[in-house]
N, C-alpha and C positions, 0 to 999 in steps of 0.2 A: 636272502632274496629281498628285494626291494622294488614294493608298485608306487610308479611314481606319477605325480603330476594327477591325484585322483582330487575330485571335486568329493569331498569326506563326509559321511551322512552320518548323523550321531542321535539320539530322540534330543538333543540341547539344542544343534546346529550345523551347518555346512562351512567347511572352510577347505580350500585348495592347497594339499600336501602331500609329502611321502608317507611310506608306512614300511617298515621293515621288518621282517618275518624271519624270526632262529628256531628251529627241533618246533618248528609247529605253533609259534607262540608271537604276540608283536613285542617286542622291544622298544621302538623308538617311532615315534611322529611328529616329523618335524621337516622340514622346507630343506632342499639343498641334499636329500641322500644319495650314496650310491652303493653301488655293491655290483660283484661279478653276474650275478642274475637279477637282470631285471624287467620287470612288466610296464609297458610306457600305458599306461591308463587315458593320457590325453584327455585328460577333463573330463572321464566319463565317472560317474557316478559308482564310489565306491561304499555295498550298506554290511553290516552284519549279515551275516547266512541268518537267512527266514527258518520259524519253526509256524507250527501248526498242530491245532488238537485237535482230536476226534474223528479223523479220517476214517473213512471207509475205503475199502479192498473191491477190487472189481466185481461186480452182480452182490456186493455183501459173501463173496464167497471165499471161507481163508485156507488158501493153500500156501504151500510155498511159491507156486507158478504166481499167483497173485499179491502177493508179499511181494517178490522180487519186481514188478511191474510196480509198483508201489515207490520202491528203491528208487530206481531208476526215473520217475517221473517227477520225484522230488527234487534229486540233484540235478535235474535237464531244465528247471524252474527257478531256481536259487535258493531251495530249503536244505539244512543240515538236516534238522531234527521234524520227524514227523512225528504224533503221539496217534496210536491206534483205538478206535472207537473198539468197546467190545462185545459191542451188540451185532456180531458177522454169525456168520453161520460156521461151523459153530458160535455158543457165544462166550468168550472168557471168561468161564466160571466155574472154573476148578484148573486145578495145580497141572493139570496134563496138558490141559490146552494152553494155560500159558507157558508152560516150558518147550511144547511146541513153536510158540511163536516167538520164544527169546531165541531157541535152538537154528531157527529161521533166519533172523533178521542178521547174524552173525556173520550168516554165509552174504552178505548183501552192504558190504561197507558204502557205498555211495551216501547211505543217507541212515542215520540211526531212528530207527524204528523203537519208541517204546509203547507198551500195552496200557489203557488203563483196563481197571477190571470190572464185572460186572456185582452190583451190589446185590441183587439180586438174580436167582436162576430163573431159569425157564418156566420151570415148575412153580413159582410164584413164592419158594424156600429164602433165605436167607443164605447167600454164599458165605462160604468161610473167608470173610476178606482180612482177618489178619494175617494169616498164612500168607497169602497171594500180596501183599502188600510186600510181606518177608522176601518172596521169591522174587521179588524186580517190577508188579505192578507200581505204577506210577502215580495212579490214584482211583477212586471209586466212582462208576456212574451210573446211574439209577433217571428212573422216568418217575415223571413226578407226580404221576396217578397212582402209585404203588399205596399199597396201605400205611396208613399214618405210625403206626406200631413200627414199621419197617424202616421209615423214615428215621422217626428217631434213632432205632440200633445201628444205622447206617450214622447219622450226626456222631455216635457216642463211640464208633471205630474212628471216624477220620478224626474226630479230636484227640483221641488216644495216640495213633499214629502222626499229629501233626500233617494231615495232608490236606487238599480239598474236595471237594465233595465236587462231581460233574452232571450237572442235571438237564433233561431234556424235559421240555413246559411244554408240555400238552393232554388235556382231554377228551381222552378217547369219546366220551360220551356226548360232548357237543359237536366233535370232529367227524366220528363218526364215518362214515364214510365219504366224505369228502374231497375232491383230487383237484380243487384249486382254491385261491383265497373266495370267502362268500360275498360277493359284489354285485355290479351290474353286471361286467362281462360274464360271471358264471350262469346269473340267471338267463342272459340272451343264450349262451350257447346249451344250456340248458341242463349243463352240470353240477351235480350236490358241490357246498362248496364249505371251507373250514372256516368259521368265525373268529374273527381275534384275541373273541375272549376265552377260547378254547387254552389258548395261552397265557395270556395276561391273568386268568384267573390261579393258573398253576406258579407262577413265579410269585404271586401275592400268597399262596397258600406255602410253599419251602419258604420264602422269607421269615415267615413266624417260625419255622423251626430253626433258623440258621442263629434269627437273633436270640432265642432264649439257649440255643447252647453253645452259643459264641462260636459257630463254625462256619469257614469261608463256602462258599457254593459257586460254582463258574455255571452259567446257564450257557449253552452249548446252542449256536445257530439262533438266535430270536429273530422273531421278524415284524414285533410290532413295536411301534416308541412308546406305545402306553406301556411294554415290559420293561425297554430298557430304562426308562424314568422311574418305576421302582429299584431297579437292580442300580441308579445314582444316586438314589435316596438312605441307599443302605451301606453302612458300610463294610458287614458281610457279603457283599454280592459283586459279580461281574457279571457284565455283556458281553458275551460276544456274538458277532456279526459277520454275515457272509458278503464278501464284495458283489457278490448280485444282488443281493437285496437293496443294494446301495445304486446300485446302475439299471438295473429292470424293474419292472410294476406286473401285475397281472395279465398286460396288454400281450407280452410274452405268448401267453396260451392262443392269441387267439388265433381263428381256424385251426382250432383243436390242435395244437404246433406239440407234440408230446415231448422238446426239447426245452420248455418254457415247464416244465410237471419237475418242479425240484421239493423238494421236504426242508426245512419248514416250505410252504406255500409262499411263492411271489407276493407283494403284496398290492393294496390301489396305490395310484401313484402319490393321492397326497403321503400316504405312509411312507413311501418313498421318499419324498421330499425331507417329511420330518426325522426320517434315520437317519439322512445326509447333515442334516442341520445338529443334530446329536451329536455322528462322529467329528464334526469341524469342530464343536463344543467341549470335544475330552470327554463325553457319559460313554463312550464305548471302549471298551476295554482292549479287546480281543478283536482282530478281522481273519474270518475263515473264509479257506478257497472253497467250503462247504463241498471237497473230492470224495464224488456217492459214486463213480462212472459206473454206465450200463449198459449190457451188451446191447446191439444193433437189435436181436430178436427180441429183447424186454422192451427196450422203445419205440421200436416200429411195429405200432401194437393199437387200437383204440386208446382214445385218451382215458379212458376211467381204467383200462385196464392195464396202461402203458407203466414201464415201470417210473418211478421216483426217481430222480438222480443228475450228476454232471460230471464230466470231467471238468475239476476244479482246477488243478494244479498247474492244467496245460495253459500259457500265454499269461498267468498272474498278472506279474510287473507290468508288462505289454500294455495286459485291461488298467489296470489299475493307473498307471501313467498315464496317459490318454483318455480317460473316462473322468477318472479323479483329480490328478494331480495336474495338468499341466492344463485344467481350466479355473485349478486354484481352488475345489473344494475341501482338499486334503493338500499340507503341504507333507514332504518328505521326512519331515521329522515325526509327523503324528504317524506318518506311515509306519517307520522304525516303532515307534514304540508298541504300537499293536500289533505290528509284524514281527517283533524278535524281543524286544525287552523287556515284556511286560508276562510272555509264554514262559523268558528262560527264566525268571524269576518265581511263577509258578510250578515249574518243572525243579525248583532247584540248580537250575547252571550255572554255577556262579561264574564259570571263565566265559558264558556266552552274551549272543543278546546286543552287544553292544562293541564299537570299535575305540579301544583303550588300551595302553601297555599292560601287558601281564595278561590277555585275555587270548581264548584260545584263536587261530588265526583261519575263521572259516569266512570267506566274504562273499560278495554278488558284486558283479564288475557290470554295471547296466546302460547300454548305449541307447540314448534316447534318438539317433538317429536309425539305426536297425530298425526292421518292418517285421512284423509276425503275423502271421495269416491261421485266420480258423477256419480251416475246412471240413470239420467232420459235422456232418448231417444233424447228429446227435446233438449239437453246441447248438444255443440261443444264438450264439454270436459267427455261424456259420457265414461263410463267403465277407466278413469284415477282415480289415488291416486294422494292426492297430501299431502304435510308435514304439520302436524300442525292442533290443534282445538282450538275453542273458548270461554270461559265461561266471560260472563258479570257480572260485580259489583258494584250494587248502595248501596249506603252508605247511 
């Protein structure tokens, strides 16, 4: 098979060619192909299949039925590879539930599903993360208020096993019960609200364990630049970043909109600003579609009590083309590499991530003239169009 005439997204560069596709693999890129099966691309935008980490399962709850909607909303977006948060209900922390979730994701080929696992239990114990490492965990994620004791047996497993550490920055104790960023608009509407150093103080305090035991740490969704300008100052750390934090502010909430209530907390808009200035800069690492979705009865709910959450995954490129890219804050190629090459390299993939001979042949065919429309209620970005649709291509 041969897709031809694609305008070619690579994290180097864009150039207009063929791409030829044998038993699942590319072979050849280069001007002038043909072959008995072929895809006419017509200058649309051909990138690597997206991956994404730390995904959440619908309401946080892990069945099969929510697994498989998982699946399915990954490859209807342009991601191969999802990586599963394992903080769901249950939460990945023991051998049964992950072998449930491997035993799952098998029956659900559209999109590979892997688990990370949880460093600590419920119970506030130590998981046995060697074992669950053994059995197909992908890597470890823990909260970064856990006890310091924990922290470290947690550094001195992912060093052992060669993985990295996935951390979620926040302080319960200043966060508190707070259900939007702490501002002006929380204080007019009159809601508790999460301070940034709830944050910022949590990625300064895993920093000092990451550096004395030489172990990598991906912080998972940040939402302030004063975290990610630590996590660019070190070179044990990543950021990653959810593409709304990059397109919404706090403003979101207001008239209590329980659609704008995403975790981490929207931020003020100058924070806003400064995370967009960040990613055009290379300090963010990782862009998360931050996918928490929640049922209709969790968010149609008062705002203190509405649930957390988004469908992330739904209209991605769409937003992100239109929002970011095509007023030239993000070009295409910073896209790729936070979007696919930077995840498969942390994940281990060596055949993905990027379009290259010899790499495995999973793509995003993305026409920036196609329209995608958000209608569900639940979505910040409800009753907008946005430029651009997606069709997936496995070879």
């Amino acid at each position: 098979m041969v897709i031809k005439g694609a305008d070619v997204v690579t994290s180097e560069g864009r150039k207009r060619c063929d791409v030829r596709i044998e038993a699942g693999e590319i072979v050849e890129i280069a001007e002038g192909l043909s072959a008995q099966e072929t895809i006419d691309a017509n200058g649309r935008y051909l990138l690597p299949a997206l991956n994404d980490i730390g995904l959440m399962v619908y309401d946080r709850k892990l069945r099969g039925g929510t697994l498989d909607k998982l699946a399915q909303n990954a490859e209807e977006n342009g991601f191969s590879t999802v990586v599963l948060s394992s903080l769901c209900a249950p939460r990945i922390e023991d051998e049964i539930t992950l072998e449930f979730v491997k035993s799952q994701a098998d029956h659900y080929p559209q999109a590979d599903i892997l688990p990370l696992v949880s460093g600590v239990k419920e119970d506030g114990k130590l998981a046995d993360c060697a074992i669950m490492l053994r059995e197909g965990g992908v890597g470890i994620e823990f909260e970064s208020h856990i006890d310091g004791n924990l922290i470290r047996r947690l550094m001195e497993y992912a060093k052992a096993h060669d993985v990295p550490l996935y951390c979620h920055a926040d302080d319960p104790a200043l966060s508190d019960s707070g259900v939007m960023h702490e501002g002006e608009i929380a204080s007019r509407l009159g809601l508790p609200g999460v301070p940034p150093l709830s944050e910022v103080s949590q990625v300064a305090r895993v920093r000092t364990f990451a550096e004395h035991y030489g172990v990598d740490v991906v912080f998972l969704g940040l939402s302030t630049p004063e975290a990610v300008e630590i996590c660019a100052e070190s070179a044990h750390l990543k950021a990653q970043v959810s593409i709304h934090h990059l397109i919404l502010s706090d403003s979101a909430c207001e008239g209590y909109d329980t659609a704008g209530k995403v975790w981490p907390v929207l931020r003020d808009e100058s924070r806003r600003q400064a995370l967009l200035k960040q990613a055009a800069e290379g300090k963010i690492d990782l862009l998360t579609t931050l996918h928490s979705p929640a049922s209709r009865t969790a968010k149609d709910a008062v705002f203190g009590e509405a649930a957390f959450g988004i469908d992330g995954l739904y209209g991605f490129l769409p937003l992100l083309y239109s929002e970011l890219i095509a007023p030239g804050h993000l070009t295409w190629e910073a896209v790729t590499r936070m979007c696919a090459k930077e995840g498969a390299k942390l994940l281990k993939c060596k055949r993905e991530g990027e379009i290259a001979v010899g790499q495995r042949a999973a793509f995003v065919l993305f026409d920036p003239k196609a329209k995608t429309r958000f209608d569900d209620s639940r979505s910040p970005y409800r009753g907008r169009t946005f430029q651009g649709g997606v069709t997936m291509i496995k070879g």
